[in-house]
PAMITOR-539150 format. One line per field, with one value per atom (N, C-alpha, C): residue number from 1; residue in one letter; chain; atom name; x, y, z. Coordinates in Angstrom, 2 decimals. Atoms other than C-alpha are relative to their C-alpha. Layout:
BEGIN
n [NUM	...]
res [A	...]
chain [A	...]
atom [CA	...]
u [X	...]
v [Y	...]
w [Z	...]
end
This chain:
BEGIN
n [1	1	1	2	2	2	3	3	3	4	4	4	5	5	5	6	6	6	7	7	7	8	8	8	9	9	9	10	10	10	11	11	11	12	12	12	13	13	13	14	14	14	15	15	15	16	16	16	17	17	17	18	18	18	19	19	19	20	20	20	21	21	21	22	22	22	23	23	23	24	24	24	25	25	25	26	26	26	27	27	27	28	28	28	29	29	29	30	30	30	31	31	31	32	32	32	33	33	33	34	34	34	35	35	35	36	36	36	37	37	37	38	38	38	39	39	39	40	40	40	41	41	41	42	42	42	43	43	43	44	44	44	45	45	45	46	46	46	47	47	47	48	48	48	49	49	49	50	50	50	51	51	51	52	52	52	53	53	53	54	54	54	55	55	55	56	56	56	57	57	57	58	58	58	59	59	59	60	60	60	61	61	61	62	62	62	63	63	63	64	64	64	65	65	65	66	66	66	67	67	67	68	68	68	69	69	69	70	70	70	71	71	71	72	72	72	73	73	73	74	74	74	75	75	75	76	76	76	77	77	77	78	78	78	79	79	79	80	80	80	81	81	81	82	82	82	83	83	83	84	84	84	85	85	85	86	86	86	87	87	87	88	88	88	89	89	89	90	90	90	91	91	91	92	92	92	93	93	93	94	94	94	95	95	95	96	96	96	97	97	97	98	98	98	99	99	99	100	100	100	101	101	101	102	102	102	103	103	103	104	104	104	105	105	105	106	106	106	107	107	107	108	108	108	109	109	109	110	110	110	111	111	111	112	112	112	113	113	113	114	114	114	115	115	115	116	116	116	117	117	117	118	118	118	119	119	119	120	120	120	121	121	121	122	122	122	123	123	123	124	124	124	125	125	125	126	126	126	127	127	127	128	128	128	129	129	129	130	130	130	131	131	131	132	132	132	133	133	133	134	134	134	135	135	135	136	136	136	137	137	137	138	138	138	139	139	139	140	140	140	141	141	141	142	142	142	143	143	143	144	144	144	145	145	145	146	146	146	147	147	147	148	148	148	149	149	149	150	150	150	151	151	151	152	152	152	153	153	153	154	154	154	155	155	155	156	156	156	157	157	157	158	158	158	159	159	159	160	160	160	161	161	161	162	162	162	163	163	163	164	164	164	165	165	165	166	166	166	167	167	167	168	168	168	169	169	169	170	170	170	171	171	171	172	172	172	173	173	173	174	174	174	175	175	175	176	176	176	177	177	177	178	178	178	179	179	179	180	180	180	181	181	181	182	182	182	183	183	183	184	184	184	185	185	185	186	186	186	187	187	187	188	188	188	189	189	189	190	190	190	191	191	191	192	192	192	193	193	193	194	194	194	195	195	195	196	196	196	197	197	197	198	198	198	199	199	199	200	200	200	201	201	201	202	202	202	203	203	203	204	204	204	205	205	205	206	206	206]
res [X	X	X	X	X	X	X	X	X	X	X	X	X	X	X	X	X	X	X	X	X	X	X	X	X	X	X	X	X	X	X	X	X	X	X	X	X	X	X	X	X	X	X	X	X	X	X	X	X	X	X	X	X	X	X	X	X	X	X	X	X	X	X	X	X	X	X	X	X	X	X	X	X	X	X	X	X	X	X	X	X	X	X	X	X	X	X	X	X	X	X	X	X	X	X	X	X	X	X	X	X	X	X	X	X	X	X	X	X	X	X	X	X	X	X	X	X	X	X	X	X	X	X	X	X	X	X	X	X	X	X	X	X	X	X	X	X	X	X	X	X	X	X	X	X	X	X	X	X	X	X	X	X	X	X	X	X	X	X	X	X	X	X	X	X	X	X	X	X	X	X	X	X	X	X	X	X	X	X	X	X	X	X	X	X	X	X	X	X	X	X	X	X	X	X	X	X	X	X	X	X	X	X	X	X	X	X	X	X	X	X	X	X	X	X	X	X	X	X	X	X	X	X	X	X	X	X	X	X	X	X	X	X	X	X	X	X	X	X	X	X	X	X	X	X	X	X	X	X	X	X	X	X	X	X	X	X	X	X	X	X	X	X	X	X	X	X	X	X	X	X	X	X	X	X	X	X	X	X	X	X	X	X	X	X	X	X	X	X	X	X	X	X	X	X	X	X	X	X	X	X	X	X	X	X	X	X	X	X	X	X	X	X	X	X	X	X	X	X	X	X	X	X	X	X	X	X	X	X	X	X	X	X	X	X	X	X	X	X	X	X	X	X	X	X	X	X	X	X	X	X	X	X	X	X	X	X	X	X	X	X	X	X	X	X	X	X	X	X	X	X	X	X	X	X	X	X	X	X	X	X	X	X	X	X	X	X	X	X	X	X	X	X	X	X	X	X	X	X	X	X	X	X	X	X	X	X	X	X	X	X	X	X	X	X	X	X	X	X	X	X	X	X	X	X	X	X	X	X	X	X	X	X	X	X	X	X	X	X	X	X	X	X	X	X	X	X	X	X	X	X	X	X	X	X	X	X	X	X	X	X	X	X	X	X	X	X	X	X	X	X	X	X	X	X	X	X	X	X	X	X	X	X	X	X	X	X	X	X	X	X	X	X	X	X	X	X	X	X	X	X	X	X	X	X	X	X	X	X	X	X	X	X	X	X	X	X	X	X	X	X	X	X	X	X	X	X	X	X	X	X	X	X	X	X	X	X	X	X	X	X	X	X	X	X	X	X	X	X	X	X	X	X	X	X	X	X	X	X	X	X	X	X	X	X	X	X	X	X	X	X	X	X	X	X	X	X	X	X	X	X	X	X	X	X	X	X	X	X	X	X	X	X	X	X	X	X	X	X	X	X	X	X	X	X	X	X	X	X	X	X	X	X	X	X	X	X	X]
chain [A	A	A	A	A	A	A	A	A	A	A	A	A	A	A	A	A	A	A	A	A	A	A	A	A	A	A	A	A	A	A	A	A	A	A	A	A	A	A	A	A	A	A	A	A	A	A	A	A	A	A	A	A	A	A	A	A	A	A	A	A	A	A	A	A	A	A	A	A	A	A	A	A	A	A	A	A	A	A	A	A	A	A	A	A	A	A	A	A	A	A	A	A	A	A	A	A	A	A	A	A	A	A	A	A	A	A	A	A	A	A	A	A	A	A	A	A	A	A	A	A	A	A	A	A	A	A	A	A	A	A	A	A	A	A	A	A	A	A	A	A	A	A	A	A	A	A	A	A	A	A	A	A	A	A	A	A	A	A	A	A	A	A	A	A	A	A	A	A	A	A	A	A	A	A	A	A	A	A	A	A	A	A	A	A	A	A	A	A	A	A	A	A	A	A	A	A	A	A	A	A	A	A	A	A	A	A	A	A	A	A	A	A	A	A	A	A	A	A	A	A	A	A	A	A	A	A	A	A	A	A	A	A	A	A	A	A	A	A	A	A	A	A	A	A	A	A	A	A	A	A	A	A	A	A	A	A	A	A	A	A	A	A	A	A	A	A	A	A	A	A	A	A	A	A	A	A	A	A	A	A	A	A	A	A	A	A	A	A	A	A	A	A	A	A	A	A	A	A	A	A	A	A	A	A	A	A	A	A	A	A	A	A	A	A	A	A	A	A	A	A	A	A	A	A	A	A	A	A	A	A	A	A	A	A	A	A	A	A	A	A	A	A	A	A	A	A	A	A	A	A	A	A	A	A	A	A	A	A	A	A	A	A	A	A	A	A	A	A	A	A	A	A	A	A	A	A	A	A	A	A	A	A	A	A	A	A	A	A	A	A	A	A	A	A	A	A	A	A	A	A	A	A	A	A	A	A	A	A	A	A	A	A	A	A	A	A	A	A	A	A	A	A	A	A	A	A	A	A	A	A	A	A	A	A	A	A	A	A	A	A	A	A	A	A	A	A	A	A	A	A	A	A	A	A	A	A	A	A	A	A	A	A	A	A	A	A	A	A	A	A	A	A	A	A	A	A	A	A	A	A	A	A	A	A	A	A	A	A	A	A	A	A	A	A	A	A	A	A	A	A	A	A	A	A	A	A	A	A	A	A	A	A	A	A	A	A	A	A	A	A	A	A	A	A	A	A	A	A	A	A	A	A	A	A	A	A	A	A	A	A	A	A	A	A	A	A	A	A	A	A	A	A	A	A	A	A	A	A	A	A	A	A	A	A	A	A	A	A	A	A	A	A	A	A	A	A	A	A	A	A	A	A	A	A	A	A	A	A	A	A	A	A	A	A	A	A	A	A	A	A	A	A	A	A	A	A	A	A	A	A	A	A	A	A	A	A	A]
atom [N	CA	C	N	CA	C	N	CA	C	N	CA	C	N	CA	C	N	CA	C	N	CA	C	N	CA	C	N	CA	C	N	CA	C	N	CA	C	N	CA	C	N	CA	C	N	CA	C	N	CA	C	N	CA	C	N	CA	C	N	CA	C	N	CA	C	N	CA	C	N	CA	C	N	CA	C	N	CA	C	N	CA	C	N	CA	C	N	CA	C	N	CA	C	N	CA	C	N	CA	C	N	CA	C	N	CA	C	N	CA	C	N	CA	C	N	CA	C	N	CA	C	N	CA	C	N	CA	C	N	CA	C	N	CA	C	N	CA	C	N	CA	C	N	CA	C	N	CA	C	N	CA	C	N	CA	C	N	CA	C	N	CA	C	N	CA	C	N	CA	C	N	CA	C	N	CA	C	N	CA	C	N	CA	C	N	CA	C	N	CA	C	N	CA	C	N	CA	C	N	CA	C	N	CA	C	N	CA	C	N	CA	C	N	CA	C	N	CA	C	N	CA	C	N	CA	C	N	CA	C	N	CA	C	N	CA	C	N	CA	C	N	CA	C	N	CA	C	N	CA	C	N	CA	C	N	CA	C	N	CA	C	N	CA	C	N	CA	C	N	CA	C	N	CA	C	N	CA	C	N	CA	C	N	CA	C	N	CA	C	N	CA	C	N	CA	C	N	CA	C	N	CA	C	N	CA	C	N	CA	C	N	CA	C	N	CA	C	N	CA	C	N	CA	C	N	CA	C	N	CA	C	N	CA	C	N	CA	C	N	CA	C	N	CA	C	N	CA	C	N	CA	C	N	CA	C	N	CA	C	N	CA	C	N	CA	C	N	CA	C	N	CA	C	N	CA	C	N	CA	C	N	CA	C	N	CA	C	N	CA	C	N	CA	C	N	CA	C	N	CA	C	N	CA	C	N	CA	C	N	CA	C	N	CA	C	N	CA	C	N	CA	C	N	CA	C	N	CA	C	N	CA	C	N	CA	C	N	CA	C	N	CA	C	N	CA	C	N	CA	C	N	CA	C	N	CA	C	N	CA	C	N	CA	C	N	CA	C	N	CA	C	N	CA	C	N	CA	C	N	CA	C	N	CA	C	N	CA	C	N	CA	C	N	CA	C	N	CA	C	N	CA	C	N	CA	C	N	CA	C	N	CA	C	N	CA	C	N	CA	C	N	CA	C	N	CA	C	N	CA	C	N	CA	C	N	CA	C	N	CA	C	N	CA	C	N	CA	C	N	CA	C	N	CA	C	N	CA	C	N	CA	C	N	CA	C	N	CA	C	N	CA	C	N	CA	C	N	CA	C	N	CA	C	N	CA	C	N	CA	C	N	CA	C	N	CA	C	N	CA	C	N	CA	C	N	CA	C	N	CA	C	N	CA	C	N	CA	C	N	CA	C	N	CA	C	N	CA	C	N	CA	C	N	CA	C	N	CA	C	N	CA	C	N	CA	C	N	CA	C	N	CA	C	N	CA	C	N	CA	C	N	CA	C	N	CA	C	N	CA	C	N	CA	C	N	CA	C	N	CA	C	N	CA	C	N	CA	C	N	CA	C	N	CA	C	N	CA	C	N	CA	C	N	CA	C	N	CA	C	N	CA	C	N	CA	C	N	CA	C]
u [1.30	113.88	-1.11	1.27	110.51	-1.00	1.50	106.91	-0.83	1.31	103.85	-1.45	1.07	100.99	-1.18	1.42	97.48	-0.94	0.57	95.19	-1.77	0.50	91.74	-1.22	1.29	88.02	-1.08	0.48	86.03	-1.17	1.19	82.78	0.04	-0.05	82.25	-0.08	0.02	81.34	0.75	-1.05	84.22	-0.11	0.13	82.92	1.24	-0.95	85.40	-0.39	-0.01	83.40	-0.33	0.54	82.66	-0.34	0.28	82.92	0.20	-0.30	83.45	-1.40	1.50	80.30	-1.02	1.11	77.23	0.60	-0.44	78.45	1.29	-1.16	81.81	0.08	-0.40	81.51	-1.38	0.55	78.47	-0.42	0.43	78.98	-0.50	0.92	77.08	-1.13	1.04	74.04	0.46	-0.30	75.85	-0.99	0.87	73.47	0.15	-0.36	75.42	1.13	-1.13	77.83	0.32	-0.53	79.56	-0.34	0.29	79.04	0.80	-0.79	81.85	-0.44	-0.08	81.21	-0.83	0.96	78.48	0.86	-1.32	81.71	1.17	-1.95	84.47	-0.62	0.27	85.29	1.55	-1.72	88.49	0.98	-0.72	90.34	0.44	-0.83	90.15	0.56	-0.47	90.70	1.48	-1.72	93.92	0.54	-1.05	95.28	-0.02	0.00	93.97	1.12	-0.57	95.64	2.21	-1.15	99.04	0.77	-0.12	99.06	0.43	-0.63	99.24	0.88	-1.36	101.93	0.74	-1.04	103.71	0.64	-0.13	103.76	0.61	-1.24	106.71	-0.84	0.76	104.50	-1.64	1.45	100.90	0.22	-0.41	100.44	-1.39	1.22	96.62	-0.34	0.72	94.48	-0.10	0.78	92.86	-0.73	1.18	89.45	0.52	-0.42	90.68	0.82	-1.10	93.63	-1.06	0.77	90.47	-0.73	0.70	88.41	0.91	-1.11	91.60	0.37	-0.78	92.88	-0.77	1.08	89.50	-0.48	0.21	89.32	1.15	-1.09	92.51	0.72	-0.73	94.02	-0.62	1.63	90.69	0.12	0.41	90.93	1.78	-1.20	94.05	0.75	-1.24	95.90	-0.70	0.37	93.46	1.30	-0.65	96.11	0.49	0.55	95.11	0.68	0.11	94.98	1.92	-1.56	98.84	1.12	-1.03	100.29	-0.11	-0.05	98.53	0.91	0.02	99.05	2.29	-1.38	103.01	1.17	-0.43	104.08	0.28	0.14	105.06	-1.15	1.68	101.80	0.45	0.12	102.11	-1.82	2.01	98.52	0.79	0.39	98.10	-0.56	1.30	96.90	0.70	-0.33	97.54	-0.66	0.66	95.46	0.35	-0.24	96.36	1.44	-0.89	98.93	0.46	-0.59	98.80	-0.77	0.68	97.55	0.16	0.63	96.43	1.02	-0.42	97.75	1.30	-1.34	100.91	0.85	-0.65	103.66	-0.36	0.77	102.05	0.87	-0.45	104.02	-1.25	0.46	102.17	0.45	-1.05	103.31	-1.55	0.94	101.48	0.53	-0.51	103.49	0.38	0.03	102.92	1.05	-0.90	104.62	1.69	-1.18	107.69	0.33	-0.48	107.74	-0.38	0.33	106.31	1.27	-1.06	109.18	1.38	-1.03	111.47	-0.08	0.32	109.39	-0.19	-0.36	109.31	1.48	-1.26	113.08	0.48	-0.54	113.17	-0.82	0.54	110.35	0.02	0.56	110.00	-0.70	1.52	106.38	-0.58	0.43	104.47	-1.71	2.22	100.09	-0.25	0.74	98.00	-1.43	1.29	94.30	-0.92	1.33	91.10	0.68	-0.61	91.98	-0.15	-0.23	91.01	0.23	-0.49	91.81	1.40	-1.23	95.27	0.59	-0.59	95.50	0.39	-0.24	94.66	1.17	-1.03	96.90	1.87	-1.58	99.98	0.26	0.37	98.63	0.43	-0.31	99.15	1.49	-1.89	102.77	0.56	-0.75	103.61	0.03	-0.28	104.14	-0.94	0.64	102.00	0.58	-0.99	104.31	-1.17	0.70	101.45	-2.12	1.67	97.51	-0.50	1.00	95.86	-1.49	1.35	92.14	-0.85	1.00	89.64	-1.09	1.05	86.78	-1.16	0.98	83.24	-1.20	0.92	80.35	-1.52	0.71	78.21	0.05	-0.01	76.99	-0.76	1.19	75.17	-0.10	0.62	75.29	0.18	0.06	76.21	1.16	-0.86	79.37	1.36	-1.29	82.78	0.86	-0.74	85.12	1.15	-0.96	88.32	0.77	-0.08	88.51	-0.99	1.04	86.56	0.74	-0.90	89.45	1.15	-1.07	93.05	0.62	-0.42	95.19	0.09	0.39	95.50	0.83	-1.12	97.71	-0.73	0.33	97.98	0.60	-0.44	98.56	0.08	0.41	99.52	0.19	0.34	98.82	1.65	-1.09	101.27	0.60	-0.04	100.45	-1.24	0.99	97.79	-1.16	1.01	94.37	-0.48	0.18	92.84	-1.54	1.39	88.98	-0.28	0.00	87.43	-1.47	0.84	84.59	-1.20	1.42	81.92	-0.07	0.40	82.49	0.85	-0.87	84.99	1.69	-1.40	88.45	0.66	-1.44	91.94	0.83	-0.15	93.22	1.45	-1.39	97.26	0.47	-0.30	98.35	1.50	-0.65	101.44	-0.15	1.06	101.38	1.73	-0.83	102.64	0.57	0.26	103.01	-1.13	1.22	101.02	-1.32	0.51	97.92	0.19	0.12	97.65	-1.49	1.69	94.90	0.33	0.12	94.19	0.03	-0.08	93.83	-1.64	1.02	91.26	-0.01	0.20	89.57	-0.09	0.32	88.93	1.32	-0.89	92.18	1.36	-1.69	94.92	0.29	-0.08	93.83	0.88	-0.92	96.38	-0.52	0.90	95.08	-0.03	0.05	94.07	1.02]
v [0.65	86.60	0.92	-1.22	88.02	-0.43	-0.10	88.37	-0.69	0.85	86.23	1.20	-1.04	88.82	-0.69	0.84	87.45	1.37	-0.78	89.33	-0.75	0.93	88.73	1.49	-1.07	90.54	-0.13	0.44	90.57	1.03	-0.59	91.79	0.94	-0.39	93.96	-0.82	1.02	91.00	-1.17	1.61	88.57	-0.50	1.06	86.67	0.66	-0.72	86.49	-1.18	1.33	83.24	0.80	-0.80	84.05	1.04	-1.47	87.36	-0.10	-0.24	86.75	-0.55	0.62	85.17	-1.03	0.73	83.75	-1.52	1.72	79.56	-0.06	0.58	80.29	-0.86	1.22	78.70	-0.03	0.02	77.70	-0.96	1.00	75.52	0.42	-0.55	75.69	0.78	-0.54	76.72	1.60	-1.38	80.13	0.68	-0.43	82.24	1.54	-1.39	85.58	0.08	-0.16	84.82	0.55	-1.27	87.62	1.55	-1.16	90.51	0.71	-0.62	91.94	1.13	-0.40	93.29	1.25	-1.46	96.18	0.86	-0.81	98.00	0.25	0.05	97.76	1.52	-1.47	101.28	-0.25	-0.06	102.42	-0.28	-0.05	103.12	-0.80	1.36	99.95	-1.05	0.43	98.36	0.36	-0.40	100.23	-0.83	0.45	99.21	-1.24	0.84	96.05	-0.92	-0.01	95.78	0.33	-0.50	97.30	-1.38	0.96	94.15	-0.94	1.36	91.55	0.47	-0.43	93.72	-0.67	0.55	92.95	-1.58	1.56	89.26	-0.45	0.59	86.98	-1.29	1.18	83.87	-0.12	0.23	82.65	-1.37	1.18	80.35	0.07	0.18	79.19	-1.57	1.06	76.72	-0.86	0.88	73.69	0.88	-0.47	75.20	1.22	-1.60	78.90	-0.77	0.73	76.87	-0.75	0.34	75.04	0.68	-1.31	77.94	0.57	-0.88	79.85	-1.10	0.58	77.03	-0.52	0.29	76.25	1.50	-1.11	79.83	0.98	-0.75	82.01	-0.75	0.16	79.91	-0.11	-0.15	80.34	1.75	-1.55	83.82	1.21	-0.41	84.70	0.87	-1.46	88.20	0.71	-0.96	89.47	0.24	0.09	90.71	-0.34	0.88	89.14	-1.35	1.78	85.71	0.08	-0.16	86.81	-0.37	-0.23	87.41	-1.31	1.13	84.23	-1.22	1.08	82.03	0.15	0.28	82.75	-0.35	-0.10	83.04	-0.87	1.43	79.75	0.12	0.10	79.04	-1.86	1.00	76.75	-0.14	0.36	74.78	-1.08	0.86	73.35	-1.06	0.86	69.99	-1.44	1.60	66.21	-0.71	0.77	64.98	0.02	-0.27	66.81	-0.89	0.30	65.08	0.05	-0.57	65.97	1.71	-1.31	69.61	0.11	-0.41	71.04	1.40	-1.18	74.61	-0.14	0.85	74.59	1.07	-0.48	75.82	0.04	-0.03	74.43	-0.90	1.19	72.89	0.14	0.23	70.94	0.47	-0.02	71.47	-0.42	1.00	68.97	0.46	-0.26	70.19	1.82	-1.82	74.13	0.53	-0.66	74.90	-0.05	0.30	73.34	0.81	-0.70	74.28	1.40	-2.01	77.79	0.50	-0.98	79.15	0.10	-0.31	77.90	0.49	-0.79	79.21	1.38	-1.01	82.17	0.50	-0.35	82.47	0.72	0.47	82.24	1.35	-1.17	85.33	1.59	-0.95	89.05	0.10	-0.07	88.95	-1.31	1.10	85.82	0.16	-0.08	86.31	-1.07	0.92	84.38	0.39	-0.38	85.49	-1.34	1.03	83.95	-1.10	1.09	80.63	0.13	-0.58	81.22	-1.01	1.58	77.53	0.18	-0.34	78.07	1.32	-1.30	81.65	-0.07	0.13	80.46	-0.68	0.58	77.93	0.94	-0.82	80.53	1.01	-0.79	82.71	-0.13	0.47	80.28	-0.55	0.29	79.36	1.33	-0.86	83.00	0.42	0.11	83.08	0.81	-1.18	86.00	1.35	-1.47	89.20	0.92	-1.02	91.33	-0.24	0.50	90.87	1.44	-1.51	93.13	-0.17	0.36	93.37	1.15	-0.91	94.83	-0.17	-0.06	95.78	0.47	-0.57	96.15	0.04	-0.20	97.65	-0.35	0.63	95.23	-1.10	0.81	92.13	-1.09	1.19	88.53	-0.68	0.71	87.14	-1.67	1.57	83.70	0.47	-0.03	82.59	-0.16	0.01	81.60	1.39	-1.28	84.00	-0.69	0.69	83.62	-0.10	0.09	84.55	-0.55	1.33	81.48	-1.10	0.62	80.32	-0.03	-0.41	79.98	0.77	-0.96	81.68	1.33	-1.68	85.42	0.55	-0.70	87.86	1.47	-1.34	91.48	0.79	-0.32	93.72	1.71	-1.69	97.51	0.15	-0.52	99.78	-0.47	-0.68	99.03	0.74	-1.13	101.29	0.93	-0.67	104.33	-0.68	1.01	103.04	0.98	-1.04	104.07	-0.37	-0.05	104.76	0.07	-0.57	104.21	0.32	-0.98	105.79	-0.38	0.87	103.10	-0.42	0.15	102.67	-1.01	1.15	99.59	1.00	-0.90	100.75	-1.67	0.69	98.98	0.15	0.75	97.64	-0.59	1.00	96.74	0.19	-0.09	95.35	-0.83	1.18	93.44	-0.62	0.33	91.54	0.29	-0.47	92.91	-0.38	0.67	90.42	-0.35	0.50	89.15	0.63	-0.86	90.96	0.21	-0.66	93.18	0.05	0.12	92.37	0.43	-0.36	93.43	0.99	-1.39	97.01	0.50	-0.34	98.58	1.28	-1.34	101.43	1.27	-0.55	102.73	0.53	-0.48	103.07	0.02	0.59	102.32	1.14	-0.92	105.47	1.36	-1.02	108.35	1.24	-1.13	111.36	1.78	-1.25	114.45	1.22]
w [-0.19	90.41	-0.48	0.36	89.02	0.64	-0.64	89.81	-0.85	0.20	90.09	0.39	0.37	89.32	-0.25	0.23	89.99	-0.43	0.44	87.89	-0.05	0.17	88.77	0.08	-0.37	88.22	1.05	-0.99	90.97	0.28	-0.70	92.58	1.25	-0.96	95.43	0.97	-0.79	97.01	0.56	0.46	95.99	-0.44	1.29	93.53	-0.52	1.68	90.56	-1.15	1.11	88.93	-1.16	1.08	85.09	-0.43	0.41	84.23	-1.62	0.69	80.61	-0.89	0.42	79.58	0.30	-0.54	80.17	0.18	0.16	79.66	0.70	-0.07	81.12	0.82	-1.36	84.80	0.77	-0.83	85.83	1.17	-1.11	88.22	1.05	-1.61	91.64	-0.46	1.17	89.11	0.45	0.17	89.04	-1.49	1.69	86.42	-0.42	0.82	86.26	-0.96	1.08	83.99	-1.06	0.96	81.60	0.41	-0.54	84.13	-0.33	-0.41	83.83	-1.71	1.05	80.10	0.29	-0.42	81.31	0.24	-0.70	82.59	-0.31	0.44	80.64	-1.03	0.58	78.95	-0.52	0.35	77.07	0.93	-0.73	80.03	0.76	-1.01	82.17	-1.11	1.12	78.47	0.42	0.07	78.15	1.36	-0.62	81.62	0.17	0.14	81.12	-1.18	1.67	77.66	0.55	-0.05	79.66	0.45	-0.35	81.71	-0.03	0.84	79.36	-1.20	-0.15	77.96	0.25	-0.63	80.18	0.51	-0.50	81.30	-1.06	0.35	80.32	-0.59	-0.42	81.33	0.27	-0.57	81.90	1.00	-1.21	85.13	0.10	0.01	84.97	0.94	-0.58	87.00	-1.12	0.75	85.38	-1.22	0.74	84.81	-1.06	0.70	83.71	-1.41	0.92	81.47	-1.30	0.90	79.71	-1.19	0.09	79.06	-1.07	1.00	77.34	-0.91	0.77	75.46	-0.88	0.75	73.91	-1.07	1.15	72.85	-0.79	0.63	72.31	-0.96	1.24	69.37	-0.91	1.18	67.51	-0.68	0.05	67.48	-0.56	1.06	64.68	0.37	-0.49	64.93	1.39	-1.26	67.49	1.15	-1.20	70.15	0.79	-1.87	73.51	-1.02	0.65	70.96	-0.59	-0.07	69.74	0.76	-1.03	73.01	0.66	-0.45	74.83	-0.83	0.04	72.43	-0.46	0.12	71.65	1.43	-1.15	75.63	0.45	-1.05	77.82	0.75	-1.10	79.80	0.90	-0.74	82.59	1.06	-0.25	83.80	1.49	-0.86	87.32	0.43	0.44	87.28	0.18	-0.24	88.32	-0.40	0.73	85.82	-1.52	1.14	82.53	-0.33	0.44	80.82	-1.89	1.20	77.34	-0.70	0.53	76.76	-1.45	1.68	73.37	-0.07	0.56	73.75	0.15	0.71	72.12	0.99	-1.01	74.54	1.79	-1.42	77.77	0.65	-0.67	80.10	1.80	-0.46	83.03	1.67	-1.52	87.35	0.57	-0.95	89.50	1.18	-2.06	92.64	0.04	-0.21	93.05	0.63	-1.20	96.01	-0.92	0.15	94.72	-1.68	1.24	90.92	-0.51	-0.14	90.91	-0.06	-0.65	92.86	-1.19	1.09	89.93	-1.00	1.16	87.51	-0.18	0.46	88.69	-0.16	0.07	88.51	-1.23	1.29	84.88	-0.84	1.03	83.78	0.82	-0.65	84.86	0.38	-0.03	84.88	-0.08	0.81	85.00	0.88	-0.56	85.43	0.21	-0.60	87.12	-0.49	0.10	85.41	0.25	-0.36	87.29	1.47	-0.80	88.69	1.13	-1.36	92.01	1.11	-0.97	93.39	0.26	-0.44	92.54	0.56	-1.06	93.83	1.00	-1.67	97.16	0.31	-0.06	97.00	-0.60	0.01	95.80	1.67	-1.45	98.62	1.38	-0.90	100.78	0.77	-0.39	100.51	-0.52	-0.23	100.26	-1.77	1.63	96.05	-0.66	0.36	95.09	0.23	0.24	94.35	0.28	0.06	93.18	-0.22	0.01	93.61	-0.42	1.03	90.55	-0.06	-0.38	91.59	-1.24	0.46	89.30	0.17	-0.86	91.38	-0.89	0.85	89.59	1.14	-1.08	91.77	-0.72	-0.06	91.55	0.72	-0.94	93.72	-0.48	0.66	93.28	1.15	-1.22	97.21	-0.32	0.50	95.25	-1.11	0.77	93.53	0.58	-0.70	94.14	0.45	-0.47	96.07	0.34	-0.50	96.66	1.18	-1.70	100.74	0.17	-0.43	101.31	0.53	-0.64	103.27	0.04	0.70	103.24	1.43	-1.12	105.75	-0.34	-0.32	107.02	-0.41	0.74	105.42	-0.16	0.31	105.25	-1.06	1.47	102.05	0.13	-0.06	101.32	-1.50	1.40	97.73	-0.16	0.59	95.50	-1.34	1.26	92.80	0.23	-0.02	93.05	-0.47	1.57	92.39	-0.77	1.33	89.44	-0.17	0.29	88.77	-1.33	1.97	85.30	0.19	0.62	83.80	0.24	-0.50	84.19	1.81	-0.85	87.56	0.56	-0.24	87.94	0.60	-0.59	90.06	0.50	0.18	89.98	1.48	-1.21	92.99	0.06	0.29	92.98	1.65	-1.63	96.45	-0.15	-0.81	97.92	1.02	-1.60	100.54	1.20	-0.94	103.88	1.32	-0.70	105.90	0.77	-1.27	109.38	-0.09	-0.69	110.27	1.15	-1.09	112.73	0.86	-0.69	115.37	1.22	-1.98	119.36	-0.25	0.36	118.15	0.54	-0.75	120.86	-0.79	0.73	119.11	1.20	-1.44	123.05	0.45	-0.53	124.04	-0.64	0.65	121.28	-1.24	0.99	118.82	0.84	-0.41	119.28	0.43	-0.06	120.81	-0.96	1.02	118.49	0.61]
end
């Protein structure tokens, strides 16, 4: 069996809407869109770049699935446009029925066809999408949650703990600080939380 790797950029705050440019998502008159570009440096490049390496599979929302499929087969040898567009990519969606990007198959029932899909890749990303995150989140189906944290804030904007049940997570790779200021974030998840923890009487004595 392999891993479902949600790779997502995010705010100090939790946003993770549109980080790639101004027009990408502004719904809910969101008007910071393409933050994330002030911050990118070689280094979160590279491990960004190691990433999609690695992935077998792409597993995208709707929206996110639109977004990419309108731009990565535009964009020839570039790389990123290489790797997306040769990979299986599966899109979330009980409406789509004939996608454009070529190697797309559709899954209207998550819970259920995920689990077989991941059977089938080592690696399969999840970038953005933060409808279906929750929803993997929620039936357990999130291996590895890759956060790239940028210190900055907007107080407005989708987040993706904006509901959803409780779950607890530990490192599961060192994080890593880059140059501009953005730090890498790799968790699993560790089961339950842990709550009723009196700071008065439950800390160990020195």
């Amino acid at each position: 069996m392999g891993i479902i790797v949600v790779d997502l950029f995010i705010t100090l705050d939790g946003v993770y809407q549109a980080p790639g440019g101004p027009e990408e998502d502004p719904e809910g008159g969101f008007e910071f869109g393409g933050w994330q570009g002030p911050y990118l440096d070689e280094e979160s490049g590279e491990s960004i770049g190691a990433g999609i390496d690695r992935l077998q599979a792409l597993l995208l929302g709707r929206k996110t699935y639109d977004i990419f499929a309108g731009y990565w087969p535009n964009q020839g040898d570039q790389p990123i446009a290489v790797k997306f567009n040769a990979v299986p990519k599966f899109v979330a969606s009980r409406t789509l029925t004939d996608p454009s990007w070529a190697g797309t198959t559709v899954v209207t029932d998550v819970a259920t066809e995920v689990r077989s899909i991941r059977d089938r890749f080592d690696e399969i990303h999840v970038i953005g999408s933060g409808d279906l995150v929750r929803t993997l989140l929620n039936e357990g189906l999130v291996d590895r949650l890759n956060l790239l944290v940028y210190p900055v804030v907007f107080g407005t904007g989708k987040r993706l703990w904006s509901g959803g049940a409780p779950g607890a997570f530990r490192l599961a790779e060192p994080p890593k600080v880059f140059p501009k200021g953005a730090m890498q974030l790799v968790y699993e998840p560790a089961g339950e939380v842990v709550t009723g923890f009196d700071m008065a009487t439950d800390l160990p004595e020195a």
